[in-house]
C-alpha positions in Angstrom: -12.0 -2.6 1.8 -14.3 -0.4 4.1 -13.6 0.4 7.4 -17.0 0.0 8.5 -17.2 -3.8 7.4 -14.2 -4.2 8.8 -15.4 -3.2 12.3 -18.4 -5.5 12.2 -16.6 -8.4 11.5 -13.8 -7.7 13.5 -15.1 -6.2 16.5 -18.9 -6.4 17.1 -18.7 -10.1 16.9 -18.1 -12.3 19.1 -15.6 -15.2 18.5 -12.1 -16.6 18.9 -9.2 -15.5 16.3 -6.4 -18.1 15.3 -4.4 -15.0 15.7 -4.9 -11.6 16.5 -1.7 -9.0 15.2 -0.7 -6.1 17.0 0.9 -3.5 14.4 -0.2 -2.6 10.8 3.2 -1.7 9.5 5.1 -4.0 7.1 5.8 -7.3 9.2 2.0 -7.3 10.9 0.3 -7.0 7.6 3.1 -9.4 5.6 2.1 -12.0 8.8 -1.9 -11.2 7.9 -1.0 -12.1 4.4 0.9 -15.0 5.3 -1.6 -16.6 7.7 -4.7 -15.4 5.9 -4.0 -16.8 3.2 -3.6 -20.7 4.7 -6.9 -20.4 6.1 -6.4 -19.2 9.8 -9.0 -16.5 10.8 -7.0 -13.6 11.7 -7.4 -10.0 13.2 -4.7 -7.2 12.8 -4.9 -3.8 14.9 -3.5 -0.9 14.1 -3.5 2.0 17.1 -3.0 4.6 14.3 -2.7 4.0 10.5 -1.2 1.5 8.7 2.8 2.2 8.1 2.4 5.3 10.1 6.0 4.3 12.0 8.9 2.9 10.2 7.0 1.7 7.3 6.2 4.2 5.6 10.1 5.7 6.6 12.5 3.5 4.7 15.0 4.0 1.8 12.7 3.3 -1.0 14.8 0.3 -1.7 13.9 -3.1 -1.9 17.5 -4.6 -1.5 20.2 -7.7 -0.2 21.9 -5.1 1.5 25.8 -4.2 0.4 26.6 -3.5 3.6 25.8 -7.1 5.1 28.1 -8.9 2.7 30.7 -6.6 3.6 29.9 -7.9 7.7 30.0 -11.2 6.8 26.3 -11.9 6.8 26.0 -14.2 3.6 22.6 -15.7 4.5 21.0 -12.3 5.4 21.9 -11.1 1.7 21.2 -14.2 0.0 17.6 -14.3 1.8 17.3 -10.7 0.8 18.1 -10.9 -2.7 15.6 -14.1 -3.1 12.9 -11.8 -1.6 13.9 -9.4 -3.6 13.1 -11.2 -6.4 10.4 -12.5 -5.2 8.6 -9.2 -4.5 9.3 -8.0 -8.4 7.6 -11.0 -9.6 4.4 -10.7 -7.0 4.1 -7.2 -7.0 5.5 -5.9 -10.6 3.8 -2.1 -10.6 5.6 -1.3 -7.2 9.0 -3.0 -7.6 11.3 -2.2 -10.7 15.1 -2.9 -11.2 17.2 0.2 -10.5 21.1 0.9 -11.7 23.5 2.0 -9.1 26.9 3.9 -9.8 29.4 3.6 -7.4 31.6 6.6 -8.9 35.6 5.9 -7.9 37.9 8.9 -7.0 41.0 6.4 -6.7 42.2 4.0 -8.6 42.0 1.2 -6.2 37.8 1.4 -5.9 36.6 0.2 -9.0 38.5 -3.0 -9.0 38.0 -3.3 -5.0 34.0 -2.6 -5.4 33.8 -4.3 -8.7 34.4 -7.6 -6.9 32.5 -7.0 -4.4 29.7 -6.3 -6.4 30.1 -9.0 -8.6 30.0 -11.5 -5.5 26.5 -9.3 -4.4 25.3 -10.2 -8.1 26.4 -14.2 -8.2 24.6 -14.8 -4.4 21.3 -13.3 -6.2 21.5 -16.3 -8.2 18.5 -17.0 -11.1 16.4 -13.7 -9.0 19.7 -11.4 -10.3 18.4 -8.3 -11.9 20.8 -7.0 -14.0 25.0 -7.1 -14.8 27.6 -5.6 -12.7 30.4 -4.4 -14.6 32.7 -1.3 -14.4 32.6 1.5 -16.1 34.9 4.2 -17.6 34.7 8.1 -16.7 32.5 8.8 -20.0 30.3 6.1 -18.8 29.9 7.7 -15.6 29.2 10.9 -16.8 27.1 9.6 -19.1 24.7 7.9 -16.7 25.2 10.8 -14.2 25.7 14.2 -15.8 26.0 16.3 -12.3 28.5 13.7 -11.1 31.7 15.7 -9.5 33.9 15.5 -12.2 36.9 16.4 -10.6 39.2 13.6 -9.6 36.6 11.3 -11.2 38.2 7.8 -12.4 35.6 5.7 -13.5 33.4 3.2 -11.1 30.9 0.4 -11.3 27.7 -0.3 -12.0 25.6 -2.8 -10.1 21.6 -3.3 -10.3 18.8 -3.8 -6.9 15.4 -2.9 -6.6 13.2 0.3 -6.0 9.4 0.4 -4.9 7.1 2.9 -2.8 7.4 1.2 0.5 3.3 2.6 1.8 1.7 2.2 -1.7 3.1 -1.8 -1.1 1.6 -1.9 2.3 -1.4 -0.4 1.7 -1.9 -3.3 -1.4 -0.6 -5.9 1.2 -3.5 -4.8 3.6 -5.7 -4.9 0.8 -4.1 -8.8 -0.5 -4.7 -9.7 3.4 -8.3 -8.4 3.2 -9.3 -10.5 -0.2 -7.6 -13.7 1.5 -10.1 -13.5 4.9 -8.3 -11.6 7.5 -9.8 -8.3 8.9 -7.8 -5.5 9.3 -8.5 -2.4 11.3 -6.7 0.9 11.6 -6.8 3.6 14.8 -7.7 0.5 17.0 -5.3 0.6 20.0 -4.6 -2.2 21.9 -4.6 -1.1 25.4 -4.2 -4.5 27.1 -3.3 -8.0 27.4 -6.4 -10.8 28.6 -5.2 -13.9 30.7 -6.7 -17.4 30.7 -6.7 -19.0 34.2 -3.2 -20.2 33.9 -2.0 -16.8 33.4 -1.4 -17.5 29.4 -2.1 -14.2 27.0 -5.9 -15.4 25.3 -6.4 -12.5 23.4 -6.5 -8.5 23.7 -8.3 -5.2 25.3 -8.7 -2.7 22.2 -10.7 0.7 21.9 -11.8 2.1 18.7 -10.4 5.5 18.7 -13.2 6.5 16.4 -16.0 5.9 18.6 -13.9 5.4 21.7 -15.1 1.9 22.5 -13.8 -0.7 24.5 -13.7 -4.4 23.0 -12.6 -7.5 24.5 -11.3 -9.8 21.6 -10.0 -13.6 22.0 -7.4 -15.3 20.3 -5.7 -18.6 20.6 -2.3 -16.5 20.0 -1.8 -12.9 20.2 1.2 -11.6 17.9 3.7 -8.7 18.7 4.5 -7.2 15.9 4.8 -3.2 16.7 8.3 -3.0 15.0 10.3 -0.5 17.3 7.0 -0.3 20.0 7.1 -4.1 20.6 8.7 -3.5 24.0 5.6 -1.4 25.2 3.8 -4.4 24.2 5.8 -6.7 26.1 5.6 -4.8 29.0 1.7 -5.5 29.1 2.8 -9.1 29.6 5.5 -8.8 31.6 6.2 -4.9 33.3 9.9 -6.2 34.3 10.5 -7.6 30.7 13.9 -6.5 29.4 14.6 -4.4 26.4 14.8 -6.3 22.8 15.0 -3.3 20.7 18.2 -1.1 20.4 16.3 1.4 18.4 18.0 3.6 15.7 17.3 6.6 13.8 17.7 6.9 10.6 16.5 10.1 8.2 16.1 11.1 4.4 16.5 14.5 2.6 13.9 15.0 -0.5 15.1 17.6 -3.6 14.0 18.1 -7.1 15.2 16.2 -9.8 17.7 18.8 -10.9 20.1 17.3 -8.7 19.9 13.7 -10.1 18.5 14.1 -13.6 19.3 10.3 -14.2 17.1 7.6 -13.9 20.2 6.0 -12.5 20.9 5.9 -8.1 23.7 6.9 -6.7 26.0 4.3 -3.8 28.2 5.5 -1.5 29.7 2.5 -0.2 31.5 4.5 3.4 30.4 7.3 5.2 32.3 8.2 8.8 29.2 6.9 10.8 29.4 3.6 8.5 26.5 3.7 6.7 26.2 3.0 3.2 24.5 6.5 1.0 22.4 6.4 -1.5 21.2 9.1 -3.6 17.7 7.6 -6.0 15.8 9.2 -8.2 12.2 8.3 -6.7 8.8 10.0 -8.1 10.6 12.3 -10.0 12.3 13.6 -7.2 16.1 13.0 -5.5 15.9 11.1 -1.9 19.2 11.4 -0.5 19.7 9.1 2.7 20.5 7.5 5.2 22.4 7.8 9.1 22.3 5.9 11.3 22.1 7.6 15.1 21.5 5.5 18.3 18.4 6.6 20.2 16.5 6.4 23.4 13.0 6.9 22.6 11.0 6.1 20.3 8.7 8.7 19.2 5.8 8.0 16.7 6.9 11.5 14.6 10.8 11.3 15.4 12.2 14.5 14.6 15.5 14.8 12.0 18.7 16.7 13.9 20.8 19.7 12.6 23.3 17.3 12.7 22.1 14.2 10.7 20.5 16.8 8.1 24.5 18.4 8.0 25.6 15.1 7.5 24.0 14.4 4.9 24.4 17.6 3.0 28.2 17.4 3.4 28.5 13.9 2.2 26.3 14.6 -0.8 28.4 17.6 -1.6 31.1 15.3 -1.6 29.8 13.5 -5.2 27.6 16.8 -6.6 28.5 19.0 -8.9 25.7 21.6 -7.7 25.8 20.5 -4.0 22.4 20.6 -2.3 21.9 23.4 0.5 19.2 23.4 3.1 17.1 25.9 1.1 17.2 23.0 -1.5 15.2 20.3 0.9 11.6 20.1 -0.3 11.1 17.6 2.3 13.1 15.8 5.2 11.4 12.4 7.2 13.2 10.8 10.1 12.1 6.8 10.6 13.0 4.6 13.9 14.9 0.9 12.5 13.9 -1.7 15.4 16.9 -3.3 15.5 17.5 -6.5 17.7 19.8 -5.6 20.5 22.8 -6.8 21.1 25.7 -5.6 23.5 24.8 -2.3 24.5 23.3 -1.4 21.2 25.5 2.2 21.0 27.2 1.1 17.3 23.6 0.3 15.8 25.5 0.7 11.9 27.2 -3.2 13.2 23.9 -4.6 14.3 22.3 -7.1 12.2 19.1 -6.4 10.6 18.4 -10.4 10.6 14.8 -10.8 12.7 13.7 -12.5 15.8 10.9 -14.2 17.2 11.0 -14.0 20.7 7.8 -15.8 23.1 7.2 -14.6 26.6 6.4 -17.1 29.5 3.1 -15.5 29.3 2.7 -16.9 25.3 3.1 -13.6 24.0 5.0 -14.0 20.4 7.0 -10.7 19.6 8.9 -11.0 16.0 11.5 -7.9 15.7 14.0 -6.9 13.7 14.6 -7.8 10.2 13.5 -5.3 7.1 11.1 -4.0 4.6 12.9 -6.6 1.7 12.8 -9.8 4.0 9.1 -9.1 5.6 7.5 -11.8 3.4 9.7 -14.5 5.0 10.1 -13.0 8.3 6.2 -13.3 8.1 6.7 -17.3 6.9 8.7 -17.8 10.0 6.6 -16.2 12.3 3.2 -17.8 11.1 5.0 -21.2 11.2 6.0 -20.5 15.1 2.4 -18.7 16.4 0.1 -22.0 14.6 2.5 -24.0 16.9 2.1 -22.2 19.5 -1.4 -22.3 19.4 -1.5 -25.9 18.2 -3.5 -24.7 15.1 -3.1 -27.1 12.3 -0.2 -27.4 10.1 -0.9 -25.1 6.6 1.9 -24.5 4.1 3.0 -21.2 3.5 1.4 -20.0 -0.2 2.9 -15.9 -0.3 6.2 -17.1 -2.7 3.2 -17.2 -5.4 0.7 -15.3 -4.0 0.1 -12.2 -6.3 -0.2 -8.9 -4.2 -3.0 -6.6 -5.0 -3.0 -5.0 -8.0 -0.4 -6.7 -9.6 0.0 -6.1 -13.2 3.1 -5.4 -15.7 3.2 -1.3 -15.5 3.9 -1.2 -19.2 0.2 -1.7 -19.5 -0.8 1.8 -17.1 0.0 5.6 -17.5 3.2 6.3 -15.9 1.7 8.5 -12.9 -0.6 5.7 -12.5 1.5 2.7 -13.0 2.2 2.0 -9.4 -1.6 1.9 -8.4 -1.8 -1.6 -10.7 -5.2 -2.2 -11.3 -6.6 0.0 -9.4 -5.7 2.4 -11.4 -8.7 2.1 -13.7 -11.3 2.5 -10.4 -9.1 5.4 -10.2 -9.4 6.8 -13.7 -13.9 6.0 -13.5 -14.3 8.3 -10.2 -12.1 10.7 -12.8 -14.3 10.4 -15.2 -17.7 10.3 -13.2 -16.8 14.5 -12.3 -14.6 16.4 -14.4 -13.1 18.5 -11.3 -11.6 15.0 -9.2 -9.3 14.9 -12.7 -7.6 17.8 -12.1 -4.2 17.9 -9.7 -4.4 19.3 -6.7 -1.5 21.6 -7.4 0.2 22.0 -10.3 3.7 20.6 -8.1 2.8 17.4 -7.8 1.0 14.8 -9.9 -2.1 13.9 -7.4 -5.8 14.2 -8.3 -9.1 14.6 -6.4 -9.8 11.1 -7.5 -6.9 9.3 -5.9 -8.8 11.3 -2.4 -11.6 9.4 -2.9 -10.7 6.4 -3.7 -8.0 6.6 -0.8 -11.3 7.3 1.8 -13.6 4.7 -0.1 -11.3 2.2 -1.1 -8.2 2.1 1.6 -9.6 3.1 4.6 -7.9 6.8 4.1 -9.4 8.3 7.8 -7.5 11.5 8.0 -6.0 14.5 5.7 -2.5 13.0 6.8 -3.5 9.3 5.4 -4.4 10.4 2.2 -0.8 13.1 1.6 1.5 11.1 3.7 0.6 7.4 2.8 -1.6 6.9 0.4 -0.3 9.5 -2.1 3.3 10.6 -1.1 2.5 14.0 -1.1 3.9 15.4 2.5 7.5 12.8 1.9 8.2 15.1 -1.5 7.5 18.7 -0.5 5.7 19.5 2.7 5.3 22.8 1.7 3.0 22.2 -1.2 1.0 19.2 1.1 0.3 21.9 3.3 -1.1 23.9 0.6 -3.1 20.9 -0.7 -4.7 20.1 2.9 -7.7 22.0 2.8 -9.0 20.9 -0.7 -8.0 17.1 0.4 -9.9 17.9 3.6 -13.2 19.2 1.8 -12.9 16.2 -0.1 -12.6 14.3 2.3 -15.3 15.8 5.0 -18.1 15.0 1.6 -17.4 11.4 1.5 -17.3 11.1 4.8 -20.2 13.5 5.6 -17.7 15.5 8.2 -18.7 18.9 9.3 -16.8 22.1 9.3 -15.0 21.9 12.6 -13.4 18.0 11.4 -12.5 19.8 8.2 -10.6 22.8 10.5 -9.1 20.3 13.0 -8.1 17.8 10.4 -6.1 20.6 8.5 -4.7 21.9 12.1 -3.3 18.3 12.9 -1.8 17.9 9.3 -0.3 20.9 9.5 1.3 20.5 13.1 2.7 17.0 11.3 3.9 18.4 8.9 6.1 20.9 10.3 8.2 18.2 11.3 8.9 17.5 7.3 10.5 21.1 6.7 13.7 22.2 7.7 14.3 26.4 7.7 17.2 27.3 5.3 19.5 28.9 8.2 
């Protein structure tokens, strides 16, 4: 998957697309896959790099959503729990089964939950992933040594799912890529072309690379820019009213001292009415999530003093050692694109169900939705844009369709398993020069071989690609990605035969990014 190739095929030649995407994050690549793979020729564009916004943001969880049952939303959850299962069995080295305490402090939670639970568990059906039962205190404590003991009763036990939500994009972009469909990061789509009837026939992009300007056809052009779509609408139609009633959500990142358990942690209320979680993720503790009501909707959205207190207080709340902003290795803010509806101010009540919405002018937008459903949002959206285009009918083949790199990760090394196969391209450049084996600091597990094979392999075009999305360097402890930037950049300048100053302006830019991860301890 080379960007170059990608350009020439995508750009340089002239022809009409079946489709053309706008938005590389999780629902424009899952639509690539989807529509690649029946045989439409399709184009996705990118204006920065793939799962840059939301994407690459989320709770780490591949989930129904506890929350929804409790709303009343039975079909959301049960679509979400058959994806679920769904994205286990297609993409086993980046989706495992995860146990989830809910600890009880009164004795009317664990039965209360317990049901609950049990109903989340029967609507999962034959994709279930494991038993929901309750468990005494010397279970909990068992499962969860740093637990707050005081008050403790007992709780419940329930099982969802767990994956790296970039390393699964970046293997969908590559699944898309095998099945036919070219796919093109830091190409911005700056406008919208017009047939004589006034219809949307395709796009106005410039490579940000070379600063080129393209004209590109399509028979339908797809809105899929997550919480931007609105801006993209607007190219259509300037008086077009808001569908997204964005929100903000954010994450705090620790070391595994404070969850030593290779068991999550639920928190089924908070006072903005959020469910918590607390998950062991690459050997670190990701503690998460609010849910704030916003305006804008920066690319870097910044975390407040008062999210990151919230979710230090409500932590406290179920830690023995409670975490202090000293603690936070890492903190990441992400923008949900939820579907508006009302006034959008109590975004924690809005459904995360998705919608396809088409302009008079033929533009399709799909919004909404989440990182667990994207594989039948992308179904549903496919289905809609060959219509629209009066493309022929293709069935849908993604419930089978193996994502790159699949493979069972009892077969790789554990800081390896969730490359898949790739790991042992991984493990030859390793091999092929002794100094790309070692880590890059003795903090984190990455290697001067996972660089390269980020720039060759996965169109890695900048320091922050490689330590924000393809490893998760900068999302675990900014601080030591910022130490790591100038050895990833030298690595990176060789491949790509860069000079000095892109070496000094690429560590300048991660470094002004990744500001934005740290939080001062006063």
């Amino acid at each position: 998957m080379k960007r170059e190739d990608m350009l020439e095929r995508g750009l340089h030649q002239r022809k009409v697309w079946d489709m053309v995407i706008v938005g590389g994050g999780a629902t424009g690549v899952g639509v690539a896959v989807d529509a690649a793979s029946r045989g439409y020729d399709v184009l996705l564009l990118e204006q920065h790099d793939f799962g840059k916004g939301t994407s690459s943001r989320s709770t780490k969880l591949v989930h129904g959503g506890v929350r929804y049952l409790e709303q009343g939303n039975i079909s959301l959850v049960m679509e979400a729990l058959k994806e679920r299962g769904l994205l286990r069995k297609n993409a086993p080295h980046l989706v495992h089964d995860l146990a989830f305490v809910v600890p009880s402090y009164t004795w009317w939670e664990s039965p209360f939950y317990g049901f609950g639970l049990k109903v989340y568990n029967m609507l999962s059906g034959r994709y279930r992933f494991g038993p929901t039962s309750r468990l005494s205190r010397e279970e909990i404590l068992k499962r969860l040594p740093n637990i707050k003991t005081e008050g403790l009763k007992g709780g419940v036990v329930y099982y969802d799912g767990q994956f790296d939500d970039t390393r699964l994009l970046i293997n969908l972009v590559s699944t898309a890529a095998e099945q036919g469909a070219v796919l093109l990061n830091y190409v911005e789509v700056t406008g919208l072309r017009r047939d004589g009837d006034g219809y949307v026939c395709g796009v106005t992009a410039r490579d940000r690379e070379s600063n080129q300007v393209f004209g590109i056809e399509a028979k339908v052009v797809i809105n899929a820019t997550g919480a931007f779509c609105d801006g993209v609408r607007r190219m259509a139609d300037p008086a077009a009213t808001h569908l997204i009633a964005p929100s903000q959500g954010i994450h705090l990142v620790f070391d595994r001292s404070f969850l030593p358990s290779d068991t999550a942690i639920m928190v089924p209320h908070t006072p903005d009415g959020r469910v918590m979680f607390a998950i062991p993720w690459h050997n670190h503790t990701l503690v998460g999530t609010t849910d704030v009501a916003i305006t804008e909707t920066p690319i870097e959205p910044l975390a407040t003093d008062d999210e990151i207190n919230f979710i230090l207080e409500t932590a406290g709340r179920y830690l023995e050692r409670p975490p202090r902003r000293s603690d936070i290795l890492s903190v990441f803010a992400g923008i949900r694109p939820l579907v508006r509806a009302g006034d959008g101010k109590n975004t924690a009540s809005l459904s995360r169900d998705h919608t396809i919405h088409i302009d008079p002018s033929g533009l399709l937008t799909i919004a909404g939705g989440k990182w667990t459903t994207y594989r039948n949002m992308a179904e549903d959206c496919v289905n809609h844009a060959a219509t629209l285009a009066e493309l022929d009918e293709r069935p849908c083949v993604t419930k089978t369709l193996s994502v790159h790199g699949a493979v069972s990760k009892a077969n790789l090394p554990r800081e390896m398993a969730f490359y898949g196969l790739d790991a042992r391209m991984i493990q030859e450049i390793a091999n092929s020069e002794s100094e790309l084996a070692r880590r890059l600091n003795d903090a984190l597990p990455y290697t001067g071989a996972e660089v390269i094979f980020a720039v060759r392999y996965e169109m890695a075009r900048t320091v922050e690609d490689v330590l924000a999305r393809r490893t998760r360097a900068l999302f675990l402890n900014a601080r030591t990605a910022i130490e790591m930037a100038p050895m990833v950049a030298a690595l990176m300048a060789k491949e790509l035969s860069k000079d000095e100053a892109w070496k000094r302006e690429q560590i300048l830019d991660f470094q002004r990014t990744a500001s934005s991860y740290l939080v001062s301890s006063q």
